[in-house]
C-alpha positions as CSV (number, residue, x, y, z in Angstrom):
1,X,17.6,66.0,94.2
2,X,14.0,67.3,95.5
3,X,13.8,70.9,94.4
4,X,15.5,73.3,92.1
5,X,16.4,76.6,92.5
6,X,17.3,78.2,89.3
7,X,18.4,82.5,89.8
8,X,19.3,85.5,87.5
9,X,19.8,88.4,88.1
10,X,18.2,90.6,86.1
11,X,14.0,89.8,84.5
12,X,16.0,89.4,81.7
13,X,17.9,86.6,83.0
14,X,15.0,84.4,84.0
15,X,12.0,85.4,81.5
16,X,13.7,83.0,78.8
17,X,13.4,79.9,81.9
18,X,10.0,81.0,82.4
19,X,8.8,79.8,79.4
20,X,9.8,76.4,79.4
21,X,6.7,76.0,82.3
22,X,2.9,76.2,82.6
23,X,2.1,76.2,86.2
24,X,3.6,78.7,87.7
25,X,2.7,79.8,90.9
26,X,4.4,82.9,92.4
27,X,5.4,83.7,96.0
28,X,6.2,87.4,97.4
29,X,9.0,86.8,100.0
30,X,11.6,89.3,101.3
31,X,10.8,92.1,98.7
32,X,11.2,89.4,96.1
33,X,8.5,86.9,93.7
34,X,9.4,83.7,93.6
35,X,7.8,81.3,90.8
36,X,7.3,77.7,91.9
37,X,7.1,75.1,89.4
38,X,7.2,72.1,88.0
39,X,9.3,69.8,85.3
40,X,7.7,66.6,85.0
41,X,8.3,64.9,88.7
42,X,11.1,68.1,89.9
43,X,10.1,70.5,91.6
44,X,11.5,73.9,90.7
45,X,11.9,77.3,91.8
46,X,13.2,80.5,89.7
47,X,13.8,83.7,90.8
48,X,15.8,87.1,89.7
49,X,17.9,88.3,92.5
50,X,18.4,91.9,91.9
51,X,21.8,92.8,90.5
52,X,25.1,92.9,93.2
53,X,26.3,90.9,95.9
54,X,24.1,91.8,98.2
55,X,21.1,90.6,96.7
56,X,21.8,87.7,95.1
57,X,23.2,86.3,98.8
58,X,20.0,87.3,99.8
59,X,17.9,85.3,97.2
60,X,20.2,82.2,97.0
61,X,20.0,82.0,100.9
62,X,16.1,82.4,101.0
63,X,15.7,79.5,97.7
64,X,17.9,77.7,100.0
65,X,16.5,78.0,103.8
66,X,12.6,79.1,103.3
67,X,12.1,77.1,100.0
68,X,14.2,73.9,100.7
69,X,16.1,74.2,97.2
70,X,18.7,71.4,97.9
71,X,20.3,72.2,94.4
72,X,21.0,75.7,92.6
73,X,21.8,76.9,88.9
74,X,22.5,80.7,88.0
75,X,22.3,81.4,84.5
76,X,23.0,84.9,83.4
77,X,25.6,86.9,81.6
78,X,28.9,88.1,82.0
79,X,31.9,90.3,80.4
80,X,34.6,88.6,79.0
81,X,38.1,88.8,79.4
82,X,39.4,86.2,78.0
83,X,40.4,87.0,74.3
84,X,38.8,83.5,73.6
85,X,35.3,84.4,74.4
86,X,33.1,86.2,71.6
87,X,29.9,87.8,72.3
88,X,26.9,84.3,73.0
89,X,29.6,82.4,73.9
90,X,29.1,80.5,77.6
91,X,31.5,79.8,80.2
92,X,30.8,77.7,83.2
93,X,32.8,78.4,86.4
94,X,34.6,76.4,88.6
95,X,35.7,78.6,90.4
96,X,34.7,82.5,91.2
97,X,36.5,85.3,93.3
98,X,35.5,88.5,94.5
99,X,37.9,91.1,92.5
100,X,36.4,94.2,94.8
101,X,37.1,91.9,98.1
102,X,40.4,94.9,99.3
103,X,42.5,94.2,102.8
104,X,45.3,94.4,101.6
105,X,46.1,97.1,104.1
106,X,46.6,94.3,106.1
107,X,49.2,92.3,104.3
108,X,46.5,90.0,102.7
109,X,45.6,89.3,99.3
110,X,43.2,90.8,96.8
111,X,40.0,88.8,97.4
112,X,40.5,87.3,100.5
113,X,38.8,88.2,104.3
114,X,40.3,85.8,107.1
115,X,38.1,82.7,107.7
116,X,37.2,83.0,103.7
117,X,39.2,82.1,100.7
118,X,40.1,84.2,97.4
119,X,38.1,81.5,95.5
120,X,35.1,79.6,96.2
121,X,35.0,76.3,94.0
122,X,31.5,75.3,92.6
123,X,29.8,71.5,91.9
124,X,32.1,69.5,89.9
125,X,29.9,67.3,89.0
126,X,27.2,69.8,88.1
127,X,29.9,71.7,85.8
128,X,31.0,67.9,84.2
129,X,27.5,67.4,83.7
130,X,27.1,70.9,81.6
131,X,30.5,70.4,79.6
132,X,28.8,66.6,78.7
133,X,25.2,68.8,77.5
134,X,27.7,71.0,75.5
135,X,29.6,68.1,73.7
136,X,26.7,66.0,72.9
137,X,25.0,69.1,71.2
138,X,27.8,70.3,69.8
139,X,27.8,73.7,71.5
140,X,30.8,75.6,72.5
141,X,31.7,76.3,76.0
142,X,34.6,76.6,78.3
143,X,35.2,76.1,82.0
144,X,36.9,79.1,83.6
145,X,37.7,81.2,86.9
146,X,34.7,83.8,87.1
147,X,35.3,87.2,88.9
148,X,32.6,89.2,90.8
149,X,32.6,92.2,92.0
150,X,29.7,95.1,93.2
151,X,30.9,97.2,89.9
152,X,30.1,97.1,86.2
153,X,33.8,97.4,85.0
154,X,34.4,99.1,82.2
155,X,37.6,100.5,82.6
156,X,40.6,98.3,80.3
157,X,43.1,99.2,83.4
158,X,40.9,97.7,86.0
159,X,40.1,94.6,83.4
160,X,43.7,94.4,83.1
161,X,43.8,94.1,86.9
162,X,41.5,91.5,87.9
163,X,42.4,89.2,84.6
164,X,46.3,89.3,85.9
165,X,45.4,89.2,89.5
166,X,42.8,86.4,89.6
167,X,43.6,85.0,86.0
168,X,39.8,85.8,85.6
169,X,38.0,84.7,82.2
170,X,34.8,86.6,82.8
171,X,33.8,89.5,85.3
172,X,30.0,89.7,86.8
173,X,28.1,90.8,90.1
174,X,26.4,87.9,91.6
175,X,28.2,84.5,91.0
176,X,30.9,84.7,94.0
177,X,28.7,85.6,96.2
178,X,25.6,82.7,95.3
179,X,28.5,80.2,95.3
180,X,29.9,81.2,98.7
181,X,26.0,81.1,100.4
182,X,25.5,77.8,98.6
183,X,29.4,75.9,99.6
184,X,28.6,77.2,103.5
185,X,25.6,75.5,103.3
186,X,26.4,72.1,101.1
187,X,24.4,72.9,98.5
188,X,25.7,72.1,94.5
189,X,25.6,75.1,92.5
190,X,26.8,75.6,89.1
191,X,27.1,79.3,87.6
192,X,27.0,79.6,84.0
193,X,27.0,82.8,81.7
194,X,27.0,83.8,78.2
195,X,29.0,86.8,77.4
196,X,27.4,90.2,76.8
197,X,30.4,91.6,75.8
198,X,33.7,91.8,75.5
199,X,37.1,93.8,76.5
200,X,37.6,95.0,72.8
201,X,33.8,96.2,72.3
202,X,34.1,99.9,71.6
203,X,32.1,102.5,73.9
204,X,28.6,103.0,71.2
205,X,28.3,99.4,71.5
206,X,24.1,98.6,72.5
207,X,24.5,96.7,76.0
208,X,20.8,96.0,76.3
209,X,20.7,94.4,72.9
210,X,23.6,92.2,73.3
211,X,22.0,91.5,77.0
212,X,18.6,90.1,76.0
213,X,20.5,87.6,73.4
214,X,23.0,86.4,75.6
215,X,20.8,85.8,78.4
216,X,18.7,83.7,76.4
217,X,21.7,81.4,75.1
218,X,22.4,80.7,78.7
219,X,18.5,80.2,79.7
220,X,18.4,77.6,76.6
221,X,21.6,76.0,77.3
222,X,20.6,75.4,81.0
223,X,17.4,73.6,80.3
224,X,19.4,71.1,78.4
225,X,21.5,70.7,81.4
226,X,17.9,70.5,84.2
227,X,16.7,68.2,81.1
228,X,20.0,66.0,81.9
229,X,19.6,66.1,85.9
């Protein structure tokens, strides 16, 4: 490994990370900053992508191609579906879909475009690597099948939906499509999330304060995995 590339989405996501370094120098590319730093002898870069599809392809592809990231972590949060997962909890894909991918007018799954697949696997040994941080500091996590899609879902029919149709355990907007940019161009990515919230939190519930927590769970947890790298 020569360089880093750690994403969020949101400032949220990545302020946490930012405080694990000094020297921090930061790059305006492609109406994005990029910080460029360093953890003893690896170079690293970090950046928030913007939330959605669209711009987390964009990010992932420009830490990969203009800034010669050869490995890349997401850390963020995500929904849970699965009954299992409680609000801090992490999951760690391995596996993501796209649950708003729709030609099925054409006889084809949910999820699926031709030359693609429904699910887009991540690192194995990048996840094995994370369930290893998590045993050895005794720190719950499971590995599970991640759903993205361009749309904050909070409707329980449309939960319901993906959960049965992609036997999702977590729903965001960015981790599909990072994972698809970095298996195109052979580059190990693991995508980890701690849940914001849940399919039985009731509508008053305070997003923003479960958000800032959550994201900070995962920013910890993956410095104890870039530690282990």
């Amino acid at each position: 490994m020569t360089k880093l590339a750690i994403m969020g989405a949101m400032e949220e996501e990545i302020t946490p990370l930012l405080e694990y370094f000094t020297d921090i120098k930061k790059i305006d590319y492609a109406n994005n900053t990029y910080y460029e730093c360093k953890l003893d002898n690896l170079d690293v870069v970090i950046a928030y992508s913007k939330i959605g599809k669209v711009f987390s392809t964009l990010t992932a592809s420009t830490m990969i191609q203009k800034f010669g990231c050869d490995t890349l972590l997401f850390s963020g949060v995500a929904g849970g579906i699965n009954p299992e997962l409680k609000i801090g909890d992490l999951i760690v894909a391995n596996k993501l879909s796209q649950h708003d991918l729709d030609i099925t007018a054409f006889g084809h799954p949910h999820g699926y475009v031709p030359g693609g697949e429904v699910y887009v696997n991540t690192d194995e040994n990048l996840k094995n690597i994370a369930l290893e941080v998590a045993k050895e500091n005794d720190i719950k996590i499971i590995e599970g099948i991640i759903a993205t899609g361009d749309q904050f879902v909070a409707d329980e029919k449309r939960k319901d939906f993906i959960q049965n149709t992609f036997n999702a355990d977590a729903l965001e907007m960015e981790g599909a499509s990072v994972a698809v940019v970095c298996d195109a161009l052979s580059v190990p990515c693991l995508i980890l999330r701690a849940i914001s919230d849940t399919a039985d939190m009731d509508a008053g519930f305070n997003f923003d304060e479960f958000l800032v927590t959550s994201a900070k769970n995962s920013a910890n947890f993956l410095m104890k995995v870039v530690e282990k790298l």
